[in-house]
C-alpha positions as CSV (number, residue, x, y, z in Angstrom):
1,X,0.0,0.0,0.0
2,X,1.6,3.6,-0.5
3,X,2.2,6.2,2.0
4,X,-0.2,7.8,4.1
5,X,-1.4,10.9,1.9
6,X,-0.9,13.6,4.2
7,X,-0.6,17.2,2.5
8,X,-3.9,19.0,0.6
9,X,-1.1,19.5,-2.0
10,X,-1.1,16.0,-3.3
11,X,-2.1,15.4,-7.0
12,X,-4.8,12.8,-6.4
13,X,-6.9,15.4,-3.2
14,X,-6.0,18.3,-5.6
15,X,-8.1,16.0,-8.4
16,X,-10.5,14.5,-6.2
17,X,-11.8,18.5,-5.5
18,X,-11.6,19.2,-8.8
19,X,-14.1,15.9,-9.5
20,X,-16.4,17.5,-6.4
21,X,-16.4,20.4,-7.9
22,X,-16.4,20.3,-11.7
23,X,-19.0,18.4,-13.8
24,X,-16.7,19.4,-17.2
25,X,-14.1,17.0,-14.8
26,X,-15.9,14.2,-14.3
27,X,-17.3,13.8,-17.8
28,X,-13.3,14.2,-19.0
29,X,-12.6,11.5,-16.8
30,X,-15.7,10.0,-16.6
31,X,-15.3,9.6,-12.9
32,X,-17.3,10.7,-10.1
33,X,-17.0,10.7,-6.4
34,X,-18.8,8.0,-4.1
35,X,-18.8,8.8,-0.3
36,X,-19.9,6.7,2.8
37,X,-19.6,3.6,3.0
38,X,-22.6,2.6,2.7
39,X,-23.2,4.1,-0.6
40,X,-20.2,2.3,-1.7
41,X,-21.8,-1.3,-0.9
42,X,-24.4,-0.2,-3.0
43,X,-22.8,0.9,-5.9
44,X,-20.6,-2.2,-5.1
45,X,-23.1,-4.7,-5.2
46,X,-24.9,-2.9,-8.7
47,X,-21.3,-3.4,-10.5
48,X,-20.1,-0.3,-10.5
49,X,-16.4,-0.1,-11.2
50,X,-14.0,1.3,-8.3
51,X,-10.1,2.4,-9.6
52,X,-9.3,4.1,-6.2
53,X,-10.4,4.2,-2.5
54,X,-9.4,6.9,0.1
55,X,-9.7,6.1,3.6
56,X,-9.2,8.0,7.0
57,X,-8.4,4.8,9.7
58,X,-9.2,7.4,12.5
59,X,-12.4,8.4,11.0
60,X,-13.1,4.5,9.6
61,X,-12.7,2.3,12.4
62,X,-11.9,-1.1,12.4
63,X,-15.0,-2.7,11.6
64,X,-15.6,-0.1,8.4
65,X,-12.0,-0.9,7.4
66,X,-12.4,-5.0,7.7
67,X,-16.1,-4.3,5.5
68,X,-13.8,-2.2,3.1
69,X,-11.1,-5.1,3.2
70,X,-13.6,-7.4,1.9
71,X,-15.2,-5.8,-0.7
72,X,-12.1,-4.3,-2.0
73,X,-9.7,-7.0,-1.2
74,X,-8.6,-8.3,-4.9
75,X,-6.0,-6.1,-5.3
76,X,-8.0,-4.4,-8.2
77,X,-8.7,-1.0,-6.6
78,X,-6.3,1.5,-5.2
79,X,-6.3,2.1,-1.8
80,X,-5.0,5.1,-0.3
81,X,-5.3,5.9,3.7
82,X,-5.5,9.5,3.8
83,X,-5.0,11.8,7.2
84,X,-7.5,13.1,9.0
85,X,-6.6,16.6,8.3
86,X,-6.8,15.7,4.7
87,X,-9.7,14.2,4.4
88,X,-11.8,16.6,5.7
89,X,-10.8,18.9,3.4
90,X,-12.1,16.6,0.5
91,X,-15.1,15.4,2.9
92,X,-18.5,16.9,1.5
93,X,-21.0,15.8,4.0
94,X,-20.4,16.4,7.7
95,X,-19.9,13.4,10.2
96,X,-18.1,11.5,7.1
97,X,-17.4,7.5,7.6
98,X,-14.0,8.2,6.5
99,X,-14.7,6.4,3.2
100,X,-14.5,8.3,-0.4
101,X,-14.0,6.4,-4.0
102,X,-13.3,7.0,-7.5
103,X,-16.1,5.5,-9.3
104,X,-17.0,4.6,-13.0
105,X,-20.7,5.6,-13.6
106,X,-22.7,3.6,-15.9
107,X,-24.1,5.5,-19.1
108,X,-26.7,4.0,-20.7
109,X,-28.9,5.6,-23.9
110,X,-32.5,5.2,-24.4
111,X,-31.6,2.7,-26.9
112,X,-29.5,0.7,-24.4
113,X,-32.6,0.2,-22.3
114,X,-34.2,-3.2,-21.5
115,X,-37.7,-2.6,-21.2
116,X,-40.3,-5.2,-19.5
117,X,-43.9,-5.4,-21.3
118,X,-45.0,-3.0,-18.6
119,X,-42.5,-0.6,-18.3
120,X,-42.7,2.4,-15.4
121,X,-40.5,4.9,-16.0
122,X,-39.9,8.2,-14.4
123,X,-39.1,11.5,-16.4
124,X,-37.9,14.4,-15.0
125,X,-37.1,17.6,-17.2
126,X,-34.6,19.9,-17.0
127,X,-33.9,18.7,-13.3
128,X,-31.0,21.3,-11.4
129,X,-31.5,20.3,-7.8
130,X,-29.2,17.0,-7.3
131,X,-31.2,16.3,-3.4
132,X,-34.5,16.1,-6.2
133,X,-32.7,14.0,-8.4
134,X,-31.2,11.6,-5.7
135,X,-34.5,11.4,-4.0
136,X,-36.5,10.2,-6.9
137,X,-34.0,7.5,-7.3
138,X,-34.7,6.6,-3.9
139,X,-38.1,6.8,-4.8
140,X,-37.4,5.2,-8.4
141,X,-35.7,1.9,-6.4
142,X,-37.9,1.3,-4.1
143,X,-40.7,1.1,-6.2
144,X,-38.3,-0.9,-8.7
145,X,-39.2,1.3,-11.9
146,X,-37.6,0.7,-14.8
147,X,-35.4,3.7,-14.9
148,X,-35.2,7.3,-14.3
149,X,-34.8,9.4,-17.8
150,X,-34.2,13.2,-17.5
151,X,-34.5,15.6,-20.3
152,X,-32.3,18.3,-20.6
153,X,-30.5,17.9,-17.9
154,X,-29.0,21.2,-15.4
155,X,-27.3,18.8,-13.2
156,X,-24.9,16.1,-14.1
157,X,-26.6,12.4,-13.3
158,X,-23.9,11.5,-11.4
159,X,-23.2,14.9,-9.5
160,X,-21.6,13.3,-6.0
161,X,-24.3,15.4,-3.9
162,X,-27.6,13.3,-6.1
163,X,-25.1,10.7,-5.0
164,X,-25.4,11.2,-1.6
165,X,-29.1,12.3,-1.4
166,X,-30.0,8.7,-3.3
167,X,-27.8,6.5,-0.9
168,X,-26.2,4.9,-3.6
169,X,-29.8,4.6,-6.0
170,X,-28.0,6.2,-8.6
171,X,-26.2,3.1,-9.5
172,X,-29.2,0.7,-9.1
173,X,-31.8,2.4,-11.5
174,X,-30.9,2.4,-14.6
175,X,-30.8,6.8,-15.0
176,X,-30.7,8.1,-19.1
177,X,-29.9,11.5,-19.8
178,X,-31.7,12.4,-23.3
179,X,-33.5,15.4,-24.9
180,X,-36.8,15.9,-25.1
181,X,-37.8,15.4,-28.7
182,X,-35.7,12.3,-28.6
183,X,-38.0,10.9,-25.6
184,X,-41.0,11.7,-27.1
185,X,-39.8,10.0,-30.5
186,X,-38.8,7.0,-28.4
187,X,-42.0,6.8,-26.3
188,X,-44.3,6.5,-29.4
189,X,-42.2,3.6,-31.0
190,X,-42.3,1.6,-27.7
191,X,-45.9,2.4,-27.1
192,X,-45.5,4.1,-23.7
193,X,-48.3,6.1,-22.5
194,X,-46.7,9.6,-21.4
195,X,-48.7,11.4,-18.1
196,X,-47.9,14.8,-17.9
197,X,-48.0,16.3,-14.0
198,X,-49.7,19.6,-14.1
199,X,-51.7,22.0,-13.2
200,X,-54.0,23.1,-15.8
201,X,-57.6,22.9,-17.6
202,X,-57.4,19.5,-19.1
203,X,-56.0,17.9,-16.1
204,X,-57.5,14.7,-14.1
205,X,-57.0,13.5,-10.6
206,X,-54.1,10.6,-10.8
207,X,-56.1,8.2,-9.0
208,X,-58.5,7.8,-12.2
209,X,-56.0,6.9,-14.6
210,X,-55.0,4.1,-15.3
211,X,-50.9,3.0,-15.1
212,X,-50.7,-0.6,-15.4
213,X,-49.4,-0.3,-19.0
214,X,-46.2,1.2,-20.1
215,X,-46.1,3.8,-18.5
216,X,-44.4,7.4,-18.1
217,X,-44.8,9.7,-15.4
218,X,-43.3,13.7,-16.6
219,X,-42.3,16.0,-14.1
220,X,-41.4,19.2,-13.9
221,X,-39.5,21.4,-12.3
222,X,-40.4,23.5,-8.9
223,X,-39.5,26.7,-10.5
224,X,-41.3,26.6,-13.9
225,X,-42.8,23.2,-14.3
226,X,-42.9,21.7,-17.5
227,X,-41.8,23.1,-20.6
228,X,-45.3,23.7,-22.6
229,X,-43.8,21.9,-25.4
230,X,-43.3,18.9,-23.2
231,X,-46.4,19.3,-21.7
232,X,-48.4,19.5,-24.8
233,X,-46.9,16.8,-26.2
234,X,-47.8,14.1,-23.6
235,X,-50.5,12.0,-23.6
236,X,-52.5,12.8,-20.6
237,X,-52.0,15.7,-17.9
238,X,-52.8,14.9,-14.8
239,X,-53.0,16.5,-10.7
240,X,-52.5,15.7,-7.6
241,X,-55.5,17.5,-6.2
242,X,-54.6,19.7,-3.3
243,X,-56.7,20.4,-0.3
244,X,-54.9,23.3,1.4
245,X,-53.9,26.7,0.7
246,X,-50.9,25.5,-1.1
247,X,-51.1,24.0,-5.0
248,X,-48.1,22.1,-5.3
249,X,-45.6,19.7,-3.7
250,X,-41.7,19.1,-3.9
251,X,-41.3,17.3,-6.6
252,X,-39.7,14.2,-5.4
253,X,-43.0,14.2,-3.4
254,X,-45.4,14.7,-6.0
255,X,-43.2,11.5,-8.1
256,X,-43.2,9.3,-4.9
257,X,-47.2,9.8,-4.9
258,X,-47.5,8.9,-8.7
259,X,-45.1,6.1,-8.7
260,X,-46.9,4.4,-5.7
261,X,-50.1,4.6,-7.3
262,X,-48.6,2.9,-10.2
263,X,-47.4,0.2,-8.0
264,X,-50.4,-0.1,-6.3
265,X,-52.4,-0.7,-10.0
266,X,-50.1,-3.4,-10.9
267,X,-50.3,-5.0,-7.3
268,X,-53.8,-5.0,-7.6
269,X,-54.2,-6.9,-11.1
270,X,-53.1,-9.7,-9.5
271,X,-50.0,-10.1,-11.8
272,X,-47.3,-9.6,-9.9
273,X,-44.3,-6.9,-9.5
274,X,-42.1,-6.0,-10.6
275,X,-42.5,-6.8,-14.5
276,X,-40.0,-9.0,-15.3
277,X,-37.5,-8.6,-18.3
């Protein structure tokens, strides 16, 4: 194993900020950043591929560092014990497990994607907020949709704060970055209905529609919401009807509401799910 990495000067911290920091870097290297360790199992166990791990014993402990030593044991991944010191400069989250990787994200195109006869997929447009994005993935896994497809993205995929926010989801749903034309293009040739999530005149309660087919759910953004071209496009527009004062949720709320219904359709048909491939 090398040296302890003890100076904020050395190369590999100097790049790992520059990898935190800099979407243009991690699409030139097509790295990103995993940290925690429990992340790391996840994005472990989905096949994700590891070239370097930087661990703080201090901050690790011995039973993190014996996990570590297990997953990580065939020699085929770096290991670098950093200082303390050091790796709190590179930490992005407070009360780190001492754990942070170099990690290959997968990238997969819309063509690339295996789809079962009921597909459920969620699209999000324009997406900026990585906590949104990793959230829905949350949602997206525990649900088991098919994938998570964002149009026009603001924020890279793979941006080490989604990361976080998804506890490693972002490498067990398959999550397409694509533009909007080319999703509507690819929705009509697979036959997936497209539901549009908003507020206007043509709009019906979720729970009447019906989502045990292929299916896509479109969100939009806090700020603006859909584009109207999106919007306009899709097959069906539909609310979640609000009984307050206010007449919209967070959006990874409002997707964790029309995904569940979803699940609940197909649960209820008697048929089983997930879909299987």
């Amino acid at each position: 194993m090398p040296d302890p990495i003890t100076s904020p000067q050395n190369p590999r911290i100097k790049n790992l900020l520059k990898l935190q920091q800099k979407s243009s870097e991690r699409r030139a290297q097509g790295l990103t950043i995993i940290e925690g360790l429990r992340e790391l199992t996840i994005a472990h166990g989905a096949g994700v591929v590891v070239p370097a791990l930087f661990v703080c014993p201090d901050l690790a402990g011995p039973e993190r560092l014996q996990q570590l030593r297990t997953l990580f044991g065939s020699g085929q991944t770096e290991w670098f014990d950093v200082s303390k010191a050091v790796f709190e400069k590179v930490a992005y989250r407070e009360g780190s497990d001492g754990v942070l990787a170099l990690a290959e994200p997968p990238r997969l195109t819309l063509d690339e994607l295996q789809l079962p006869a009921a597909a459920l997929l969620l699209v999000l447009e324009a997406v900026e907020k990585p906590g949104n994005l990793g959230a829905i993935l949350r949602t997206a896994d525990a649900a088991q949709a098919t994938a998570v497809i964002v149009c026009d993205p603001r924020t890279d995929l793979f941006n080490p704060n989604a990361i976080r926010s998804s506890i490693g989801c972002s490498f067990t749903v398959p999550t397409i970055a694509t533009t909007r034309t080319e999703l509507l293009d690819w929705c009509q040739r697979k036959g997936i209905k497209t539901y549009a999530a908003a507020l206007t005149e043509r709009a019906v309660p979720y729970t009447t529609c019906d989502f045990r087919g292929p299916t896509a759910l479109v969100m939009g953004t806090e700020a603006d919401g859909l584009t109207p071209e999106l919007m306009q496009a899709c097959d069906h527009t539909i609310i979640i009807p609000m009984r307050g004062a206010i007449d919209s949720l967070n959006v990874s709320t409002a997707t964790a509401i029309l995904t569940f219904e979803a699940v609940r359709q197909r649960e209820e048909e008697g048929a089983g799910y997930p879909p299987q491939l």
